[in-house]
N, C-alpha and C positions, 0 to 999 in steps of 0.2 A: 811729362816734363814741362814747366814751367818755361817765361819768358825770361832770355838773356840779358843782362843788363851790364853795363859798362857806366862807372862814376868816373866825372870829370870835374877834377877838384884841385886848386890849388894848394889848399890847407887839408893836411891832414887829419887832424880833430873830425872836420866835419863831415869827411869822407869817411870816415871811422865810424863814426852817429848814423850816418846815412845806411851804411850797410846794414849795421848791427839791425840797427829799425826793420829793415826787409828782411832781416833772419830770423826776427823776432818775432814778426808778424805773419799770419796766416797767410800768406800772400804767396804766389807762386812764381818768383821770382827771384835768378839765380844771377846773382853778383861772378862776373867773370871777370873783369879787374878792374883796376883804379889805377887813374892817369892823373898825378899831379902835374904836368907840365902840357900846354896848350899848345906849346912847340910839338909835342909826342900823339897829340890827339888822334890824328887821321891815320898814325899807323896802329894804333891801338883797336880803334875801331876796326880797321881792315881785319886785321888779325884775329879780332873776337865776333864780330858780327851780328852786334847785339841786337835784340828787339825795342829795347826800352834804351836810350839815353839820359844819362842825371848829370845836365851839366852847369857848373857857376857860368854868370854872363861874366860876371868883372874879373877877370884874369890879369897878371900882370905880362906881358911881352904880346900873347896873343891871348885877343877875349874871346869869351867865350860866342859872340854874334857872330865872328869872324868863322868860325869854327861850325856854328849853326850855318851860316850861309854855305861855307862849302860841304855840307851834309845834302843840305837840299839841293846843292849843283851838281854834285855825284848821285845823286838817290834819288831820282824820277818820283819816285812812289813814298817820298818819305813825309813822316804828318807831325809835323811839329809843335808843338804844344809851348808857347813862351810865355813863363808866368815870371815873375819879381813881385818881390814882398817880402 
C-alpha cells in the first residue's frame, strides 16, 4: 500500500485537479480526503493520519502557515517541505 495523503484546499477546482493528477499517475499514493476549510484542518488530519500533506498557504480565515506550524508543534518528526510558485 502506498502513502496517505490528505489535500487541504480552499477551492474546489483545484483540489479536484490535485487528486485526479495522483490517480492518474503512477504514483503510490492514496487521497484520503479533502479539507476545504482551514478551520477543519487539524481534525481532519487527526482523523486520517496521512503521510503526505497537499496544503494551499493563502487560505482565507486560517492559512495555510498557521496550519503548517501547528503540524510541526504537534508532530516532533514532521519534515515539511514549503514550496510557492
Amino acid at each position: 500500500m502506498g502513502a496517505k495523503a490528505v489535500i487541504i484546499d480552499h477551492e474546489p477546482l483545484m483540489a479536484a485537479q490535485l487528486k485526479k493528477m495522483l490517480q492518474k499517475g503512477k504514483t503510490a499514493i492514496e487521497v484520503k480526503a479533502i479539507c476545504y476549510e482551514g478551520e477543519q484542518a487539524m481534525a481532519c488530519l487527526a482523523a486520517h493520519q496521512p503521510d503526505i500533506v497537499f496544503l494551499t498557504l493563502e487560505m482565507p480565515r486560517v492559512s495555510g502557515m498557521t496550519i503548517a506550524k501547528q503540524i510541526e508543534a504537534e508532530k516532533a518528526n514532521a519534515n515539511l517541505s514549503k514550496n510557492v510558485g
